[in-house]
VOGU-3710 file (C-alpha; in Angstrom, 3 decimals, decimal comma):
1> xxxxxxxxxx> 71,538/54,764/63,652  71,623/55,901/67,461  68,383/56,833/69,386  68,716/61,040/69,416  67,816/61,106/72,905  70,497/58,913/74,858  73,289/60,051/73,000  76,493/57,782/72,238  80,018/58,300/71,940  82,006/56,806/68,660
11> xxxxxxxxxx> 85,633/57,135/67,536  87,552/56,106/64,607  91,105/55,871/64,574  92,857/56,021/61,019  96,520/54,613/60,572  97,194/56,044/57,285  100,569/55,680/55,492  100,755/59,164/55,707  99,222/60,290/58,568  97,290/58,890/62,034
21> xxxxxxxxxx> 93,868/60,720/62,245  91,919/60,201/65,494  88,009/61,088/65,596  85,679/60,921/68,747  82,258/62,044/67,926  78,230/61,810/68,883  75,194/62,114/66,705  72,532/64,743/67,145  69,601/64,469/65,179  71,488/62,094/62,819
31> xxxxxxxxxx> 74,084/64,624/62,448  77,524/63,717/63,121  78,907/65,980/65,790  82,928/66,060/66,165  83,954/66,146/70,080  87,720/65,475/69,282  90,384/65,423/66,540  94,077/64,003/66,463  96,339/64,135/63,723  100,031/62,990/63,551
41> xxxxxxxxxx> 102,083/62,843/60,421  103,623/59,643/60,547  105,321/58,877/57,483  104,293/55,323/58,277  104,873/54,338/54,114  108,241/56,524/54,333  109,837/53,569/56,510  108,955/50,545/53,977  112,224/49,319/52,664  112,839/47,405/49,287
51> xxxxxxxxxx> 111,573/44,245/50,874  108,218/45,946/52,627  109,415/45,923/56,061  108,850/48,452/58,507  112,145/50,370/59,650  112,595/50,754/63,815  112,151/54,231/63,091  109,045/54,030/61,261  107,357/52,122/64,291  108,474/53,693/67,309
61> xxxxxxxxxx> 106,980/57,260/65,084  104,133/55,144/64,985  104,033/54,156/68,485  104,798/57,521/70,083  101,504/58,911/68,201  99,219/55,806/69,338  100,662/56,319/73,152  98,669/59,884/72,628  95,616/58,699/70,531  95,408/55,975/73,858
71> xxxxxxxxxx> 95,066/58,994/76,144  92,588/60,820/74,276  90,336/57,204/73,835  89,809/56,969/77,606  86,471/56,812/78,552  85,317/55,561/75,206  83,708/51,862/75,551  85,772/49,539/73,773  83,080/48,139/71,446  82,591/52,030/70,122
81> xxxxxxxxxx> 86,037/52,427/68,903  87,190/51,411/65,704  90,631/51,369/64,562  91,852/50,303/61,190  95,010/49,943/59,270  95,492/50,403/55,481  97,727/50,701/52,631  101,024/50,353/54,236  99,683/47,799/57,429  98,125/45,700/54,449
91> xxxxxxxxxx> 101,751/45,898/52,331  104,158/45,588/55,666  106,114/42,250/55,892  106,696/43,148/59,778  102,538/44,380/60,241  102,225/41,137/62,977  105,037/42,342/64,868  103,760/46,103/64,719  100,280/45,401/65,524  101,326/43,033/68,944
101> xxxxxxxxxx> 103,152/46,114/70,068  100,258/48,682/69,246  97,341/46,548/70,602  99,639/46,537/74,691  98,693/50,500/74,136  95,619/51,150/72,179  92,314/49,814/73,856  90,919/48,172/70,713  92,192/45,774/68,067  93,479/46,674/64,814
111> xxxxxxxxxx> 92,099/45,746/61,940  93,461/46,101/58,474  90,904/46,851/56,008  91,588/45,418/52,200  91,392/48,388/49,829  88,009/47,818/48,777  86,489/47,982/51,892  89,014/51,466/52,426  87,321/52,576/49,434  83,399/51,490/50,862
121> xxxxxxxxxx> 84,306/53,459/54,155  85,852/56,681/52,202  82,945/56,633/49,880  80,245/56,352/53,110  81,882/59,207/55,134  81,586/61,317/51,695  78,064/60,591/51,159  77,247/61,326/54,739  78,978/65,070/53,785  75,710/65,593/51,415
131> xxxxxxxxxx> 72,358/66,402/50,829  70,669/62,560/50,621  69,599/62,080/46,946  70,154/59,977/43,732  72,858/62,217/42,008  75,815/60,120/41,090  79,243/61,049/42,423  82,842/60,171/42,061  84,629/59,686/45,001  88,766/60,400/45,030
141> xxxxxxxxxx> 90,713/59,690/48,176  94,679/59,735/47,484  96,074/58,090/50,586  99,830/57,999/51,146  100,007/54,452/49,689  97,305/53,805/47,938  94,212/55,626/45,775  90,525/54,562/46,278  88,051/55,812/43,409  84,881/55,252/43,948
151> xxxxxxxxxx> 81,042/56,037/41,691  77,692/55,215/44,117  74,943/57,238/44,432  73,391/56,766/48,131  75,102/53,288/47,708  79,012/52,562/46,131  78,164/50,816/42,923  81,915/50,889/41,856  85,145/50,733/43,993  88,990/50,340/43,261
161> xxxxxxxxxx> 91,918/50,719/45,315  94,977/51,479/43,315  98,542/51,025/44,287  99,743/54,643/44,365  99,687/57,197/47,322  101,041/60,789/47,523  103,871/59,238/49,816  105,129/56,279/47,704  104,881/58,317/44,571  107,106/61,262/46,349
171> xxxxxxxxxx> 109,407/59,301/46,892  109,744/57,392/43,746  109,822/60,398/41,632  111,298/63,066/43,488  114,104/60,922/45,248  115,460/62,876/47,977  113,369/65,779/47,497  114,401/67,003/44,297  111,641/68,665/42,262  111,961/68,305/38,321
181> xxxxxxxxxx> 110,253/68,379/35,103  110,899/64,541/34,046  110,099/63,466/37,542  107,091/64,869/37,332  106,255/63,229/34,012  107,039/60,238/34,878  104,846/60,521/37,733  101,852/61,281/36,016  102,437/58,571/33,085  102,266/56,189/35,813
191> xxxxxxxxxx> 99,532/56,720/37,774  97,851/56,979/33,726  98,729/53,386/33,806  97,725/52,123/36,893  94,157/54,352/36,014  93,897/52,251/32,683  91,880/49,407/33,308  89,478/51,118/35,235  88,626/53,967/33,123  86,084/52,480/30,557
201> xxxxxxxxxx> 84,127/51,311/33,692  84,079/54,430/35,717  84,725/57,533/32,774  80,988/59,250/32,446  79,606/57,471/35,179  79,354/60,555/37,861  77,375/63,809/37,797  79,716/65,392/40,370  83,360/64,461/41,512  84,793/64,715/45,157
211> xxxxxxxxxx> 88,039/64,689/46,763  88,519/63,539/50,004  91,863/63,085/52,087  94,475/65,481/53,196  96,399/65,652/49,772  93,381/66,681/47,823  91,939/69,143/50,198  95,793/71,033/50,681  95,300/71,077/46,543  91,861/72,771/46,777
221> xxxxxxxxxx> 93,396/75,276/49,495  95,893/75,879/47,035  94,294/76,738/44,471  91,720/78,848/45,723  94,234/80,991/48,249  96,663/81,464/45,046  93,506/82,612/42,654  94,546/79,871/40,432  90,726/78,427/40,254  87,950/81,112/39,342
231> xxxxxxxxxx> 85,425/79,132/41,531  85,819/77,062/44,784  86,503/73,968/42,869  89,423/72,217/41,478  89,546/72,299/38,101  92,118/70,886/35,585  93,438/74,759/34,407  94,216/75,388/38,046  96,567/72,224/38,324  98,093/73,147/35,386
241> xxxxxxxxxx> 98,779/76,476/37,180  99,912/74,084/40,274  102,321/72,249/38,883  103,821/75,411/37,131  104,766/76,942/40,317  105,719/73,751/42,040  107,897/73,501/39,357  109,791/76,434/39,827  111,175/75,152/42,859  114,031/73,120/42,675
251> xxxxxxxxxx> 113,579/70,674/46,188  110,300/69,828/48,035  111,881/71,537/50,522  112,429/75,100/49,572  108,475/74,620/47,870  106,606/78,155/49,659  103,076/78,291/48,023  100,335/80,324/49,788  98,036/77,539/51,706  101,091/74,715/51,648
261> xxxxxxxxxx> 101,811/73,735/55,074  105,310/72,759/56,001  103,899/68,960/56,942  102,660/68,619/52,949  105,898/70,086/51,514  107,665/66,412/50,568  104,115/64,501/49,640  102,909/67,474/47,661  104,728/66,407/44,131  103,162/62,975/43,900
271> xxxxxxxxxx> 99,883/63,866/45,083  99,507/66,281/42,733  101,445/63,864/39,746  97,978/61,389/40,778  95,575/64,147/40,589  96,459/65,429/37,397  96,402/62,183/35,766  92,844/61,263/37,017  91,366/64,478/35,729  93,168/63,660/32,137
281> xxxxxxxxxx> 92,555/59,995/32,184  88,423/60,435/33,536  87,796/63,950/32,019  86,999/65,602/35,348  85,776/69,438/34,531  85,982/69,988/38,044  86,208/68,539/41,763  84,752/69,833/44,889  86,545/68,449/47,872  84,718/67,071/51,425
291> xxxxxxxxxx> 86,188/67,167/54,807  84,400/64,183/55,253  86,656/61,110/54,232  87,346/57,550/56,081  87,058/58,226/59,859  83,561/59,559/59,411  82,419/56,864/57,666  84,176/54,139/59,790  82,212/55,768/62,848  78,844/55,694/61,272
301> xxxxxxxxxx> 79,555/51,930/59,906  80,070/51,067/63,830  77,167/52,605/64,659  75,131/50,877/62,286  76,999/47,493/63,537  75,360/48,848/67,200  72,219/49,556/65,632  71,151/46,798/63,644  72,525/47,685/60,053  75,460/45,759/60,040
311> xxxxxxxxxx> 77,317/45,654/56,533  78,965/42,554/57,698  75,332/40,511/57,637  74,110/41,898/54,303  77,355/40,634/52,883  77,125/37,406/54,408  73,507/37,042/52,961  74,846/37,961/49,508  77,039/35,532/49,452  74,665/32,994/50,763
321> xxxxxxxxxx> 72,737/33,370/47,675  75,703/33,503/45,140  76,997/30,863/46,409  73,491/28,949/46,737  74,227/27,682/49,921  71,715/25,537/51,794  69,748/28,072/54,328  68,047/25,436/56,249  71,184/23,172/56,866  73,129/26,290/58,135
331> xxxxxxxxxx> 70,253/27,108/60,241  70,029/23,500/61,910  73,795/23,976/62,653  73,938/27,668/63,638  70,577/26,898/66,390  72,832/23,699/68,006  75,918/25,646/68,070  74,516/29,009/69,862  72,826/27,000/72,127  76,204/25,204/73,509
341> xxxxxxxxxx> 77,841/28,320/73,224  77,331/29,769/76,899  78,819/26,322/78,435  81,876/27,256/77,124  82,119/30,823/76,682  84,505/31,810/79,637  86,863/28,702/78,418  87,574/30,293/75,146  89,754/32,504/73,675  87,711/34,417/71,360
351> xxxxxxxxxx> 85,152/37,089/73,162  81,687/35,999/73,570  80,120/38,392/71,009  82,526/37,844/68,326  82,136/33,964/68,550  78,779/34,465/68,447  79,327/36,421/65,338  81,939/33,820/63,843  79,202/30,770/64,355  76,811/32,303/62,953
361> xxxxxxxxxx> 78,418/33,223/59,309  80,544/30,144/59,599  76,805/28,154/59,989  75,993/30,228/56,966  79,088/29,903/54,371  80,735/26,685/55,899  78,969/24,567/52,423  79,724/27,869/50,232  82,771/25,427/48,621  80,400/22,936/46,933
371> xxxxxxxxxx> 80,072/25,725/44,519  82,955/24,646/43,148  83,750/21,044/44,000  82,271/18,830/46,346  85,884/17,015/47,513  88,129/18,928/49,925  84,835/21,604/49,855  85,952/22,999/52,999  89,143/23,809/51,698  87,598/25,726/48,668
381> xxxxxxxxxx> 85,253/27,259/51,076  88,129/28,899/53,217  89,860/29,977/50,259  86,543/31,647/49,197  86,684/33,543/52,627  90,194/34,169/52,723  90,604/35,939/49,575  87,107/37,645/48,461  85,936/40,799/48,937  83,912/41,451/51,662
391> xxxxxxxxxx> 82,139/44,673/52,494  82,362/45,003/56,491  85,217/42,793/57,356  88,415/43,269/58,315  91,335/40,773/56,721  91,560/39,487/60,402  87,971/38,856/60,567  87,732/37,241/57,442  90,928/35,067/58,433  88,755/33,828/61,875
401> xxxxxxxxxx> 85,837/32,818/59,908  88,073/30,996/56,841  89,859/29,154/59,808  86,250/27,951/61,228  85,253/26,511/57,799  88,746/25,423/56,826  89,007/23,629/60,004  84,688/22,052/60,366  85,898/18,489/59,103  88,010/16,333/58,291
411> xxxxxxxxxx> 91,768/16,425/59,820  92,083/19,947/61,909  94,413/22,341/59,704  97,089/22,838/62,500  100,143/22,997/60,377  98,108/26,240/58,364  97,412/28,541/61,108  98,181/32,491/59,591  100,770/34,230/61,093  100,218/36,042/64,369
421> xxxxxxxxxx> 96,876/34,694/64,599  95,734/32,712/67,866  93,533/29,344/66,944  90,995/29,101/69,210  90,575/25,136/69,032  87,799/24,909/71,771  85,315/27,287/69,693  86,189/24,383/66,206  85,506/21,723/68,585  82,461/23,122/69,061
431> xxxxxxxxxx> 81,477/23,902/65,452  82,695/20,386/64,126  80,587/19,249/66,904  77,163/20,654/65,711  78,035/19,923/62,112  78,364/16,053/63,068  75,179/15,592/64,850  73,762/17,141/61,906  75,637/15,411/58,970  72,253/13,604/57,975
441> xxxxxxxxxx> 70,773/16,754/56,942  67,438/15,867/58,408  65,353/18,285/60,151  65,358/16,344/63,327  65,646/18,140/66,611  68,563/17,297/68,860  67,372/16,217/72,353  68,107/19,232/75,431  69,348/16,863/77,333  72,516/16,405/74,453
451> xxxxxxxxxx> 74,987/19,152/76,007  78,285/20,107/75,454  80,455/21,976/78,308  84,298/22,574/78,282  86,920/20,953/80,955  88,558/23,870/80,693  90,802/25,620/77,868  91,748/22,263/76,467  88,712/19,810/77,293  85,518/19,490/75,919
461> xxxxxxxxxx> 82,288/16,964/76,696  79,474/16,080/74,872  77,027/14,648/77,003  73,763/12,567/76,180  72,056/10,162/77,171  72,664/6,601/76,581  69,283/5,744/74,651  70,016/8,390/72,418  73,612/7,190/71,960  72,237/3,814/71,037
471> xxxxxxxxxx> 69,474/5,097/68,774  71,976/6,488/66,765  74,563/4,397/65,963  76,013/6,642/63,107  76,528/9,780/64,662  78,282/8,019/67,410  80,828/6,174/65,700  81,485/9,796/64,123  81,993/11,018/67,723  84,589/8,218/68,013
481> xxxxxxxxxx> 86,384/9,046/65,208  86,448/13,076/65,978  88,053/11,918/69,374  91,313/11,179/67,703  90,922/14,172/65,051  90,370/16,597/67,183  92,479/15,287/69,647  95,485/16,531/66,879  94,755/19,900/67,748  95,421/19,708/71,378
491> xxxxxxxxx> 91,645/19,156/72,439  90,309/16,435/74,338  86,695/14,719/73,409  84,915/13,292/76,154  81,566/11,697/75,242  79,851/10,958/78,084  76,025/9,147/78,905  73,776/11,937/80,630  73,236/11,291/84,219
//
């Protein structure tokens, strides 16, 4: 966490399916203090069509709210703002396309987030709402696409992300608005069904339950400004009493509760449709709701990344150990690999920092395959990378450091690069590079006078000296060899003798 006395600036930007939520804030005394707020209701899941792809509408909406949110980030340093994309960024067919034209105006990347790490962030911005201590608590956020639950105590113990949202669910049920009976059935007996695997594993787990997100606190506004709760809670007679008078109303649109805002009107149905069905399904008594929820706990995530408690390094040190990966032949190949790394850094595509970061956990998890097999073990390794869950990183990230392992032997990969993403060949060379002069897996040093340096973007020499060369016969006929592999990828391999 941030020193107290040189305070530091943070902001999280949200890109909800419902709605864009902007937060710039400091901490004082630990304490999250709020210096600015944004909200725009987007509708960003209302433009999916039948085959997932963003309408022209949808985006420019989109883009018209992140030409403001730009304005307000000025003056924040880059590497303090956060922005992150979920539900309907992860389920868009068009996302790439999006995100190219939202990254020429926002001052940060995007990243989308998987659900489970959605539901890590929701459930660390809740926690942060509390009193520290060991009571147990479920966490509710109903997004406009999707639904993170969520049990932890200081920690999340349990997370899901399930595919239903106050938006998608409104517009399933109550096409065009119209409110009914059967709709709203239907809409509950669904999101039953999408609860039912989970609710052995998370029913009687919690001491306390908490909503989070815009849907649930409009609910809890609800029902307290319409007497419908006797406390300051949610509580499963009050929906009842909800969905009564929601249900008097024939369209969304003619809906006129006390504490409904005009922007909620068309989302209100399905929210409400999920809510009831996770109080039946769990046997929640009652739910008080937090105006904490995702953007507070994205900001103090990055400032733990600033600070020295980065999530991204505890996971990569689980997975070290599940996957029983050998420490001290990552470590041989991380120290040779940093220590090129400022020869080439202003060659390469990737900033300095984050391929610091990349070698580093690639050093770490480039073996993790032979877990499962040792032929075509990079492949499995990738794979590993590409598709588990990992608490910190974005599906981007996690795509840059599969690519690195995917691509540390053997023939480069050229013909799988993901879509939209930019291969940054020079930092592989590089990588493949330290993991040949250390394919004998002996703890021998490799001579300071063995450099690398790039000939620019497309160019790279490994320089030693010529006694060396000769004294190791092995490791430079592999040299020879990754001349022509590497050499598919567009790079160029010089080995030269040291001067």
């Amino acid at each position: 966490m941030p020193s107290d006395d040189k305070p530091e600036v943070y902001a999280a930007l949200d890109l909800g399916s419902n709605s864009f939520h902007l937060l710039i804030a400091r901490f004082e005394q630990r304490k999250l203090i709020v210096i600015d707020t944004h909200k725009d209701m987007v509708r960003f899941a209302a433009g999916l069509d039948a085959d997932n792809a963003l309408s022209e509408e949808a985006i420019n909406r989109a883009l018209d709210s992140l030409s403001k949110m730009a304005e307000r980030l000025r003056g924040v340093p880059a590497d303090h703002i956060r922005i992150v994309g979920t539900n309907t960024l992860r389920m868009a067919s068009n996302a790439n396309s999006f995100i190219e034209q939202a990254e020429r105006i926002l001052p940060a990347p995007i990243n989308i987030i998987s659900g489970t790490e959605e539901a890590r962030l929701i459930y660390l911005g809740v926690a942060n709402d509390f009193s520290p201590g060991d009571s147990r608590r479920l966490v509710v956020d109903i997004g406009g696409g999707s639904t993170e639950v969520v049990i932890g105590a200081q920690k999340p113990k349990l997370m899901e992300s399930l595919d239903m949202g106050c938006v998608s669910f409104s517009r399933r049920y109550f096409p065009d608005g119209k409110l009914s009976e059967s709709g709203f059935r239907k809409a509950r007996n669904a999101a039953a069904r999408e609860l039912s695997p989970y609710i052995e594993a998370f029913r009687g787990q919690w001491d306390e339950a908490v909503g989070a997100s815009g849907s649930i606190r409009t609910i809890g506004r609800i029902v307290r400004d319409n007497g419908f709760s006797e406390s300051s809670a949610i509580t499963a007679r009050s929906l009842t009493k909800l969905r009564d008078a929601l249900l008097n109303f024939k369209r969304c649109d003619e809906v006129d509760i006390k504490g409904l805002s005009s922007e909620r009107q068309s989302v209100l149905p399905g929210g409400l449709a999920i809510l009831v069905a996770l109080f039946d399904e769990l046997d929640i008594d009652q739910m008080q709701t937090s105006e904490y929820a995702i953007r507070e706990g994205i900001i103090h995530d990055l400032a733990g990344r600033l600070h020295h408690h980065d999530t991204r390094e505890s996971t990569i040190n689980h997975m070290v150990g599940q996957y029983h990966a050998d420490t001290a032949q990552a470590q041989r190949v991380c120290n040779l690999a940093l220590r090129w790394l400022p020869a080439i850094n202003t060659d390469l595509k990737t900033d300095p920092h984050e391929a610091e970061y990349l070698l580093r956990w690639a050093s770490a998890l480039h073996e993790i395959g032979l877990a499962i097999a040792h032929g075509g073990y990079h492949k499995h390794g990738a794979y590993i990378l590409n598709n588990a869950d990992m608490p910190g990183f974005s599906r981007q990230e996690q795509a840059r450091l599969a690519f690195l392992v995917l691509n540390h032997r053997r023939k480069p990969k050229t013909g799988e690069v993901p879509a939209s993403f930019r291969p940054d060949w020079l930092l592989v060379a590089l990588f493949r590079l330290a993991c040949i002069l250390h394919r004998r897996r002996q703890s021998r040093s490799i001579p300071a006078e063995v450099q690398v340096f790039a000939d620019g973007k497309k160019a790279i020499t490994l320089s030693a000296p010529q006694s060396w060369l000769d004294d190791n016969p092995l490791t430079r006929a592999d040299l020879e060899e990754e001349q022509e592999l590497i050499a598919l990828a567009g790079v160029q391999l010089n080995v030269a003798p040291a001067n």
